[in-house]
C-alpha positions, 0 to 999 in steps of 0.5 A: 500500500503506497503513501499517500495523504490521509484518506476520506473517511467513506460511511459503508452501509453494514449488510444486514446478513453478513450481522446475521452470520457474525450472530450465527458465530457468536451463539456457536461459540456461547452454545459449546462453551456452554456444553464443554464447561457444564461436563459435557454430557453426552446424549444420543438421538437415533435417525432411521434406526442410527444412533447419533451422539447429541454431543457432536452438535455442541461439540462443533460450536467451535466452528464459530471462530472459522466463521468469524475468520471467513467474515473478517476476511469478508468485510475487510476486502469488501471496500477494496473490491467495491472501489479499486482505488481505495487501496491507494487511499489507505497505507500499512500503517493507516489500516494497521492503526484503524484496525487496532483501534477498532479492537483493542480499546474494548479488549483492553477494558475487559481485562481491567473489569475482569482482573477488578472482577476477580479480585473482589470475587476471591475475596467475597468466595471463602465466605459464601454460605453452603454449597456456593462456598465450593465457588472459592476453588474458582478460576475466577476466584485467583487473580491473573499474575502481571506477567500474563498481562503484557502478551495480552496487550501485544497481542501475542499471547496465543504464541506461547504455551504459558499464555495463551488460555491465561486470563479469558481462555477467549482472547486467543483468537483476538491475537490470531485476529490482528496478526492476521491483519498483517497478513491480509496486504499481502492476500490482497496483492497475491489475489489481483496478481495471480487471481483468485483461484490461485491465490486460494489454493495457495492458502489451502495448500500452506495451511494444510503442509503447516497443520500436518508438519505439527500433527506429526513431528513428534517434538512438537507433540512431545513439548505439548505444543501443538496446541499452541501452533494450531491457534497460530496464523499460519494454521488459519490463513485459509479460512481468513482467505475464503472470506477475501475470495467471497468478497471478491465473488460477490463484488464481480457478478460475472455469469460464471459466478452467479450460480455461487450466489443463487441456489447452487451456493446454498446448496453447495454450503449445505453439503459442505457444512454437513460434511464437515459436520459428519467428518468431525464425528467421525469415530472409527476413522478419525479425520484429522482436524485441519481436513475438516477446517477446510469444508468449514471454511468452503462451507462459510464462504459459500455462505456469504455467497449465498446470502448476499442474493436478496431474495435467497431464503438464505438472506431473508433468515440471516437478516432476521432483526433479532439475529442481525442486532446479535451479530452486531453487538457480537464482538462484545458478547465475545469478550465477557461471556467466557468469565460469565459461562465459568462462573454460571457453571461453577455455580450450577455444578455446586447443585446438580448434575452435569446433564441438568446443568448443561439445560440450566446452562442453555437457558442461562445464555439469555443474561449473558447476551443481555450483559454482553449487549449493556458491554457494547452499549457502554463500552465498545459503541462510546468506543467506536463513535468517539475514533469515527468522530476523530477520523471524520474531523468532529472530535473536540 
């Protein structure tokens, strides 16, 4: 991105589905953290005489994180591929700035209430009458040591073991997020200069060598630091470049891409999706994780595809009013509901049983959505509203 002077702000109109899907993400995630910190129970339905363990469907709640990754690829590459000449308009630094304003104020609040949330809590714990004085064995209840802090404002607190679960076991994929940004100058160059169909394939192919070499070499398995590395930007590159390619699609309605956007798109997604799906539960013959990264991925970014056609069944459900204004307000949900899920677990789990729990648990997702729109009303909006002022010229 050449230097230049500093560009006009330019006021984009959201899409309405594109907010539906970023609220399909959010309630995916909520729904297996939800399952997975409540003992994940598992129970069984049968289909035509075939038992199907109800555990898969939570279990793959995950995939909301794929999802959020093809949608940031999306809405970043969307203002370049509408107008051409706005990347003439934005230098490297301008849009790294841009982005981390956009992101960090919020995260950062979320850990000064977290570590105040903590604080007080291990000391109100021990005290709690009953059952509840199970609460003291919380990890809310022990404040996060200094030292985790600075990875965390860095953002590279997903890069070592010692930190990347620390603090809010949510915050990982924020640094996946913005090192991503670094990386999405050069997706955007390779993609007009070799096209998109390379381009592509040239992330699937990297991802799938990256994932494969950590699943293998028995040092890093030994060290225990594969799981580390699947949270690294490399091991995702893949479903941030589908999203880029989605936008590239629907911004270049050639008849040759059409049929993405109609019902071949939609049908296209829905096989992909349920495969994965299908591939995840895979028992007898387990699939190896960043196989099934790839269909969430195609089956997300198709998606998008599908949707963005306005008389699409697929755009008429995603812009449901409810879902659109969850997706919007999503990223504040994101940040406080890990802390929330914890402590509406531990206090469930001191009364009943898991399974019991995880149905308590579903029906406490509602205030933790509520408090999750209050965070963005009073912390992430006032946020976001006081740097467009700045951007625009108005601030005082």
């Amino acid at each position: 991105m050449p230097e230049t002077t500093k560009p006009v702000p330019t006021v984009r109109k959201r899409m309405d589905y594109i907010d539906g899907l970023r609220g399909v993400a959010v309630l995916l995630v909520l729904l297996t953290h939800t399952w997975t910190l409540n003992g994940a129970p598992a129970f069984t339905f049968h289909l035509h005489g075939h038992g199907i363990p109800f555990a898969t469907i939570p279990a793959v709640g995950h995939i909301g994180v794929d999802l959020f990754l093809v949608l940031s690829g999306f809405c970043l590459a969307w203002p370049f591929m509408i107008n051409p000449g706005y990347r003439d308009k934005m230098n490297f630094y301008q849009f790294i700035r841009r982005r981390y304003l956009r992101i960090a104020p919020a995260y950062y609040t979320s850990m000064v209430v977290l570590y105040a949330f903590s604080f007080v809590f291990g000391r109100v714990a021990p005290h709690l009458p009953g059952k509840l004085h199970t609460l003291a064995s919380s990890s809310l209840a022990s404040v996060p040591g200094v030292a985790e802090i600075l990875p965390h404002l860095a953002f590279i607190h997903n890069l070592t073991k010692a930190h990347v679960s620390t603090i809010n076991g949510s915050y990982w994929s924020l640094a996946l997020e913005f090192q991503l940004y670094f990386l999405f100058p050069l997706m955007l160059e390779l993609l007009m200069r070799i096209g998109v169909v390379r381009t592509v394939a040239l992330a699937a192919i990297s991802q799938v060598a990256y994932s494969a070499y950590i699943g293998t070499d028995p040092l890093i398995t030994k060290i225990g630091y594969e799981f580390v590395l699947q949270k690294a930007v490399f091991a995702r590159t893949f479903e941030f470049m589908c999203g880029i390619a989605a936008a590239w699609v629907i911004s270049r309605p050639a008849e040759r891409k059409l049929w993405l956007r109609e019902a071949g798109g939609a049908w296209l997604a829905a096989t992909t999706l349920i495969g994965g799906f299908f591939l995840s539960s895979a028992q007898s013959h387990p699939v190896p994780d960043f196989v099934v990264d790839l269909c969430w991925a195609i089956g997300f970014s198709t998606l998008v595809c599908a949707a963005s056609h306005g008389k699409s069944k697929c755009h008429a459900v995603l812009s449901y009013k409810p879902l659109v204004q969850t997706g919007a307000m999503s990223y504040s949900i994101y940040l406080v509901h890990m802390p929330l899920v914890i402590l509406k677990s531990d206090t469930l789990h001191a009364f009943v049983r898991p399974g019991t729990a995880f149905g308590l648990g579903l029906v406490c997702m509602a205030p933790i959505l509520a408090i999750g729109i209050a965070y963005y009303k009073l912390i992430e909006k006032p946020f976001m509203d006081y740097f467009q002022k700045i951007r625009t010229g108005q601030a005082s």
